[in-house]
N, CA, C and O atoms as a GROMACS GRO file, in nm:
protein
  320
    1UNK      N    1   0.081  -0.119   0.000
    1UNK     CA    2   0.000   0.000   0.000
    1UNK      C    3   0.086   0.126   0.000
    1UNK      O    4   0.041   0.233  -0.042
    2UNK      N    5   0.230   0.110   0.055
    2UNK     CA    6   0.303   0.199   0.019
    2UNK      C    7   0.331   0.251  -0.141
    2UNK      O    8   0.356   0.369  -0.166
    3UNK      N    9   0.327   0.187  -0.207
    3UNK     CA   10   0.345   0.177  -0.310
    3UNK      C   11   0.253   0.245  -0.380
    3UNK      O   12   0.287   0.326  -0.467
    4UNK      N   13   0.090   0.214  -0.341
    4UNK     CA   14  -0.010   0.244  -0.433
    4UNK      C   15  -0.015   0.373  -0.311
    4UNK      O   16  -0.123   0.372  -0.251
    5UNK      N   17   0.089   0.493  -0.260
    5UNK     CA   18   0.017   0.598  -0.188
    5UNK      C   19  -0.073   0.583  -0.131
    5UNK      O   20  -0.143   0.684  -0.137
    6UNK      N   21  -0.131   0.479  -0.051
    6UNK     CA   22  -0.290   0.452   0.073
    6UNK      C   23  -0.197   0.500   0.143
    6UNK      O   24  -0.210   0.618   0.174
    7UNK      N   25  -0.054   0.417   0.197
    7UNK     CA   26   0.016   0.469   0.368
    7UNK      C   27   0.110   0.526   0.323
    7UNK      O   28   0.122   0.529   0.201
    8UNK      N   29   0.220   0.599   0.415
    8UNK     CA   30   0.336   0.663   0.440
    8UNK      C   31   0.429   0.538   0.440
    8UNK      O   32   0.525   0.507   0.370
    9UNK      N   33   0.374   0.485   0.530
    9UNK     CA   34   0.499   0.379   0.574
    9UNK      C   35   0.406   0.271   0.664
    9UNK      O   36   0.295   0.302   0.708
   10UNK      N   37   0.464   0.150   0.682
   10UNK     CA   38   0.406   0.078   0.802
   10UNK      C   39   0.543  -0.044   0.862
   10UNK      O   40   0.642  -0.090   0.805
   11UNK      N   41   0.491  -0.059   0.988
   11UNK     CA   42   0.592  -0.074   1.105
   11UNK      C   43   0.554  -0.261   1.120
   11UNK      O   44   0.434  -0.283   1.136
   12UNK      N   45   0.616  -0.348   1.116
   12UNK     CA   46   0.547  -0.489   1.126
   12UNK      C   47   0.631  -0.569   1.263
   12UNK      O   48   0.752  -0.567   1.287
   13UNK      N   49   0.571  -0.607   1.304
   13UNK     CA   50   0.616  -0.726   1.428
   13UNK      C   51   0.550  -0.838   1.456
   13UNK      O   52   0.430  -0.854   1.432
   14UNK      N   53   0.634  -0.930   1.515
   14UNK     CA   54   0.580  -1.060   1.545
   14UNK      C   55   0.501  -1.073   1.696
   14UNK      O   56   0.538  -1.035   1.807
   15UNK      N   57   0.389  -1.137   1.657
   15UNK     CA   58   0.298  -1.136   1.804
   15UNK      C   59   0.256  -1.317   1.822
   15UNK      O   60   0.216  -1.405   1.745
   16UNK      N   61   0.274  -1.313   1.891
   16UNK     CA   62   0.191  -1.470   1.958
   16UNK      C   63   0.044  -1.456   1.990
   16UNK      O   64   0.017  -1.369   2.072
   17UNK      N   65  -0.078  -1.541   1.930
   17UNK     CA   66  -0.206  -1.434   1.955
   17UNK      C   67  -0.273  -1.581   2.019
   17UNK      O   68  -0.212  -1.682   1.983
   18UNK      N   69  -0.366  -1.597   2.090
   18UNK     CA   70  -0.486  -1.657   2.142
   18UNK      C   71  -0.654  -1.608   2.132
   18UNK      O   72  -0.695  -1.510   2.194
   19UNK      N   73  -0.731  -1.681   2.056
   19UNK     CA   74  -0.857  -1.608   1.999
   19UNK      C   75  -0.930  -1.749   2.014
   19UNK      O   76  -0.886  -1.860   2.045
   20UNK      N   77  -1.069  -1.699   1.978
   20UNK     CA   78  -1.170  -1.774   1.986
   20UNK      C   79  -1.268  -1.767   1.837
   20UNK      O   80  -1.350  -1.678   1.812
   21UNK      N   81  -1.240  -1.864   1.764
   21UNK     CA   82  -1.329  -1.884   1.606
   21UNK      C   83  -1.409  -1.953   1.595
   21UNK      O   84  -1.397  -2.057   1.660
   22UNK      N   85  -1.491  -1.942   1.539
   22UNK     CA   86  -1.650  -2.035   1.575
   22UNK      C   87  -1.624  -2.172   1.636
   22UNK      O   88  -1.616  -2.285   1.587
   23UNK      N   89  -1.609  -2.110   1.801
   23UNK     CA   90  -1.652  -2.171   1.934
   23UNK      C   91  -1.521  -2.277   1.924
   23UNK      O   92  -1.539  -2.399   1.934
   24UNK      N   93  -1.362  -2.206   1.898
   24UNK     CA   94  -1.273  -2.284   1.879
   24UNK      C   95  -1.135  -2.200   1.943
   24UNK      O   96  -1.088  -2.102   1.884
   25UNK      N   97  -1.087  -2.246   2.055
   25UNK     CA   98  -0.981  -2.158   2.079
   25UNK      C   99  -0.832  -2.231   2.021
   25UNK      O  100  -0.776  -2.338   2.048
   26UNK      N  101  -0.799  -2.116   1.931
   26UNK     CA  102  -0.712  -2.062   1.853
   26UNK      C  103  -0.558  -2.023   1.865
   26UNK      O  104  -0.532  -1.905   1.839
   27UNK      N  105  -0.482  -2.084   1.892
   27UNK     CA  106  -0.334  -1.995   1.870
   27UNK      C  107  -0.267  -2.008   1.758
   27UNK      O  108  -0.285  -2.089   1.667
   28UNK      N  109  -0.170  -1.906   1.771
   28UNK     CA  110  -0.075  -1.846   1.638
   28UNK      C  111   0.015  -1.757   1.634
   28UNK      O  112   0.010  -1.658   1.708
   29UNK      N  113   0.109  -1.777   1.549
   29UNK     CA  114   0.189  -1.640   1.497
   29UNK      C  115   0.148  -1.595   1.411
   29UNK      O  116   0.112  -1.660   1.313
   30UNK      N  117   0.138  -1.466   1.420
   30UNK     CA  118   0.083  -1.358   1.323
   30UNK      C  119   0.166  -1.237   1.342
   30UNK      O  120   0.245  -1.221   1.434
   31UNK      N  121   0.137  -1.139   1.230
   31UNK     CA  122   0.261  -1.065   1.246
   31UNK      C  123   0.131  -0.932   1.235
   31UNK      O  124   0.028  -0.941   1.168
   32UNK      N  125   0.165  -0.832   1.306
   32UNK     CA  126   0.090  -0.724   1.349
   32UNK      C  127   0.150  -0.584   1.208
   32UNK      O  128   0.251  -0.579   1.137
   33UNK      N  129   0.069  -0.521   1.216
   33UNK     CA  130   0.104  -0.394   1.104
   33UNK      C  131   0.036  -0.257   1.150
   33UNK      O  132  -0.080  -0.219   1.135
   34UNK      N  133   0.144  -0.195   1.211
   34UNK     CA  134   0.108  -0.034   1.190
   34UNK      C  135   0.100   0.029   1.023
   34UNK      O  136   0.171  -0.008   0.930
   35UNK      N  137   0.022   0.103   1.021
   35UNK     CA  138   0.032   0.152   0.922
   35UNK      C  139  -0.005   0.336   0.929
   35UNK      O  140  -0.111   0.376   0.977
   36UNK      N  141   0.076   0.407   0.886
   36UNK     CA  142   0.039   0.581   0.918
   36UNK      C  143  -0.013   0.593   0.768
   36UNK      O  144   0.043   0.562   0.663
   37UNK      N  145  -0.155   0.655   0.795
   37UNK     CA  146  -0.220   0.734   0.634
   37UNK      C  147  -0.268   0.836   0.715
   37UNK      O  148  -0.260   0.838   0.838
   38UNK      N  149  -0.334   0.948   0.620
   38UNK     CA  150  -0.454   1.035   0.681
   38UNK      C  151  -0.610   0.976   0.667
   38UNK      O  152  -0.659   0.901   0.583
   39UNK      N  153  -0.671   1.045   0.792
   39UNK     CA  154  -0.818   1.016   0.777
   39UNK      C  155  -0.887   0.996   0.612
   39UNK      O  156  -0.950   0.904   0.558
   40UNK      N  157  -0.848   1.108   0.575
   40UNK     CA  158  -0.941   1.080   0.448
   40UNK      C  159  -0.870   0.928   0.374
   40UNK      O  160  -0.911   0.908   0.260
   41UNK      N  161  -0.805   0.859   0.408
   41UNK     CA  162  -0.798   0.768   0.317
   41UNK      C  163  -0.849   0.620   0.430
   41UNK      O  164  -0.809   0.507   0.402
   42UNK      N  165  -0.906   0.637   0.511
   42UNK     CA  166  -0.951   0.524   0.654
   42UNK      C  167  -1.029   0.414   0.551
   42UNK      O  168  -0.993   0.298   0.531
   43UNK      N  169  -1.124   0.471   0.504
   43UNK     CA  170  -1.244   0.347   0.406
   43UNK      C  171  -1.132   0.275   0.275
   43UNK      O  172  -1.144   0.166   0.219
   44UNK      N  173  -1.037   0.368   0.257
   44UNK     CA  174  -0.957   0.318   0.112
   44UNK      C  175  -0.896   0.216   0.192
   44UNK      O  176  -0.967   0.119   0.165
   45UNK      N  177  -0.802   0.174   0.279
   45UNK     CA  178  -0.717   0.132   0.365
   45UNK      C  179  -0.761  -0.012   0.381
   45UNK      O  180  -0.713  -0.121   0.354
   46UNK      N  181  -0.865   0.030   0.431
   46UNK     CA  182  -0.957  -0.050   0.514
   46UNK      C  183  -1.032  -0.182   0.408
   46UNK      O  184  -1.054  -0.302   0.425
   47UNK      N  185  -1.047  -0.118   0.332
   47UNK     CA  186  -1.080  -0.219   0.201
   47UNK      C  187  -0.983  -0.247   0.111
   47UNK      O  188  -1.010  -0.337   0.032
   48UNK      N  189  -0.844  -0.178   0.099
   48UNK     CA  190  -0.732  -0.269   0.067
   48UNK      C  191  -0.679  -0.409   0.173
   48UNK      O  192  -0.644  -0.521   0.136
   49UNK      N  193  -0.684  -0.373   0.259
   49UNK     CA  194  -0.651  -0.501   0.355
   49UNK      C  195  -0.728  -0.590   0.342
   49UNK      O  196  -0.687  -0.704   0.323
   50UNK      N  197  -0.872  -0.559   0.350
   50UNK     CA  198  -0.940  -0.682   0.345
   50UNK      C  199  -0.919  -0.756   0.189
   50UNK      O  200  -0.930  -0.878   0.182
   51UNK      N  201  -0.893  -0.692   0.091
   51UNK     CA  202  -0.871  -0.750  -0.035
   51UNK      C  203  -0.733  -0.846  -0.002
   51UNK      O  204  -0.734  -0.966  -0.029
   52UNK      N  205  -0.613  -0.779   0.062
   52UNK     CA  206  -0.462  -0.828   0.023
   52UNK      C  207  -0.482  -0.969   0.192
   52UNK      O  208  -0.430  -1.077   0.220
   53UNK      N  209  -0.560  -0.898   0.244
   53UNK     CA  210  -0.550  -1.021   0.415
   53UNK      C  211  -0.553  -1.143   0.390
   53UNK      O  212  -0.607  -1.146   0.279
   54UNK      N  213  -0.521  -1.294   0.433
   54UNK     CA  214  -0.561  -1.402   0.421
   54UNK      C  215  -0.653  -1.442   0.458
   54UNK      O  216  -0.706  -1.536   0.400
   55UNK      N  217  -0.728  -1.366   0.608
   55UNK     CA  218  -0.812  -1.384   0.730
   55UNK      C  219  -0.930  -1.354   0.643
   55UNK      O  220  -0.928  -1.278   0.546
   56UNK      N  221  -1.056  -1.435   0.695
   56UNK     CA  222  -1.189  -1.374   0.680
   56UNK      C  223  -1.238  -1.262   0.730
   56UNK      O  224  -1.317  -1.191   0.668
   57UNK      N  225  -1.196  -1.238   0.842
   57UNK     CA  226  -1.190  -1.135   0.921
   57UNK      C  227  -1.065  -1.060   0.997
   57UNK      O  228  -1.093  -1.047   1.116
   58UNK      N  229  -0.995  -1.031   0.979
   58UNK     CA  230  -0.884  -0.925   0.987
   58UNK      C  231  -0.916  -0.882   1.110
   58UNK      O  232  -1.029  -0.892   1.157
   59UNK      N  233  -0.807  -0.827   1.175
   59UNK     CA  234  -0.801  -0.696   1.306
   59UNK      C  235  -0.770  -0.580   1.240
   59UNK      O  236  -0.653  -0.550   1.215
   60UNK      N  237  -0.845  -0.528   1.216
   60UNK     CA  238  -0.850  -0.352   1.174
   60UNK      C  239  -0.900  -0.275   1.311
   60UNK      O  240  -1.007  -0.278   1.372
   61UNK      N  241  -0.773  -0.204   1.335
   61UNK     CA  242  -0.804  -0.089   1.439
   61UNK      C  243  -0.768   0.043   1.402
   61UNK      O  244  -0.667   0.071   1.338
   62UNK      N  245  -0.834   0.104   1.434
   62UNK     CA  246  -0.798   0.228   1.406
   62UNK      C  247  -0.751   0.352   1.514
   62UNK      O  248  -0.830   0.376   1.605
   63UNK      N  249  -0.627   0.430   1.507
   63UNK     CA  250  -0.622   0.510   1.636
   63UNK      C  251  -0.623   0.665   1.601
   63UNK      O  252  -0.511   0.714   1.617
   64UNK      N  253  -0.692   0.730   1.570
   64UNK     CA  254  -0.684   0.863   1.551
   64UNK      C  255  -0.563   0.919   1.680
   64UNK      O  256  -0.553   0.885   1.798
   65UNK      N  257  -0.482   1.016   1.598
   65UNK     CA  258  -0.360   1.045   1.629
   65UNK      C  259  -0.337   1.173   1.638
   65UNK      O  260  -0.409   1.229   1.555
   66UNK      N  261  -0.249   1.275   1.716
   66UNK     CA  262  -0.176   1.382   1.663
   66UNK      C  263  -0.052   1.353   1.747
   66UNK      O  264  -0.042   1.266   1.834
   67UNK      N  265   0.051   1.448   1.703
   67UNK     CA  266   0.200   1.438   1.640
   67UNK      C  267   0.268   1.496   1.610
   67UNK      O  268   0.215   1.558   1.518
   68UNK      N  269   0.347   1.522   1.619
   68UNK     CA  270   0.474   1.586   1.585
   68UNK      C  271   0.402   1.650   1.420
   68UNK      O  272   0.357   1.577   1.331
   69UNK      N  273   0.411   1.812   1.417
   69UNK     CA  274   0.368   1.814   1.272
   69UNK      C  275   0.402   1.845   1.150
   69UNK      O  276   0.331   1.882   1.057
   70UNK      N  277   0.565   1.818   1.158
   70UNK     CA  278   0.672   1.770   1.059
   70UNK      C  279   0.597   1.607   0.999
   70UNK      O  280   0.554   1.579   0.888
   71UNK      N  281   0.606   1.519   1.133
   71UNK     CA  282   0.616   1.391   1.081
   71UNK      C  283   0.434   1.373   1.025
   71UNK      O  284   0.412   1.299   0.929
   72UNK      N  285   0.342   1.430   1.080
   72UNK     CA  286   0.224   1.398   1.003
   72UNK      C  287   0.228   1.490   0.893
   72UNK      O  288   0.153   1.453   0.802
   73UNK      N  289   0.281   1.583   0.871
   73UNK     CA  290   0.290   1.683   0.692
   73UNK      C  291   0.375   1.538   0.626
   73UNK      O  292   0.334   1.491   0.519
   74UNK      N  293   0.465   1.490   0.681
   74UNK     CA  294   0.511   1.407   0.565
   74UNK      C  295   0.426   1.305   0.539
   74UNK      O  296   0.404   1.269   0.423
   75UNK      N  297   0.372   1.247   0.643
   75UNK     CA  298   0.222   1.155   0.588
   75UNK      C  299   0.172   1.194   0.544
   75UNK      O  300   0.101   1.102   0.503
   76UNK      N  301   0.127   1.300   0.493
   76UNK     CA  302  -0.005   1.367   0.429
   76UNK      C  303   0.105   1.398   0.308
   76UNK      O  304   0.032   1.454   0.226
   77UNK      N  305   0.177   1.396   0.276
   77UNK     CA  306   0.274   1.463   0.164
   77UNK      C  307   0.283   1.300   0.085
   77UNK      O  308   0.256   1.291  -0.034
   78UNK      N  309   0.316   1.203   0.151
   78UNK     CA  310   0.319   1.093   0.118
   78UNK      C  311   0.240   0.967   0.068
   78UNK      O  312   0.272   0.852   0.038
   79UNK      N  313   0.096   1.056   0.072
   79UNK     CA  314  -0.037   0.963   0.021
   79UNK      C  315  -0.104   1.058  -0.033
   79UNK      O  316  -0.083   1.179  -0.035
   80UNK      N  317  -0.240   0.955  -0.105
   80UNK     CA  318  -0.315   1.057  -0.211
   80UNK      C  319  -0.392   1.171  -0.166
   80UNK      O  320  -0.446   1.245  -0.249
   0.00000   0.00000   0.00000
């Protein structure tokens, strides 16, 4: 998505997760993804992942942010 201008950049790490899937508890490695865009692109984002995800259902969270406002002008400089 960097690529196609949706994010600035995104940050990835490895997590160990425990969940519950139709009435089935679940472990795994999965690897977690920050990703910095601006608001106006939240619905674009949001429906690229679910296209590129493997999951039926994905963890999409969202954290509305402010910041340093060098580093959010370059997010906003850095997407559509």
């Amino acid at each position: 998505m960097v690529g196609e201008s949706l994010i600035a950049c995104s940050n990835f790490f490895e997590i160990s997760s425990i969940y519950k899937w139709k009435g089935k508890i679940e472990r795994g490695k999965e690897i977690g993804i920050l990703m910095k865009t601006k608001k106006s692109l939240k619905k674009k984002v949001i429906e690229r992942v679910k296209e590129l995800h493997p999951y039926k259902l994905p963890c999409i969270i969202i954290f509305e942010i402010d910041g340093d406002r060098d580093f959010l002008k370059w997010v906003s400089e850095e997407t559509i």
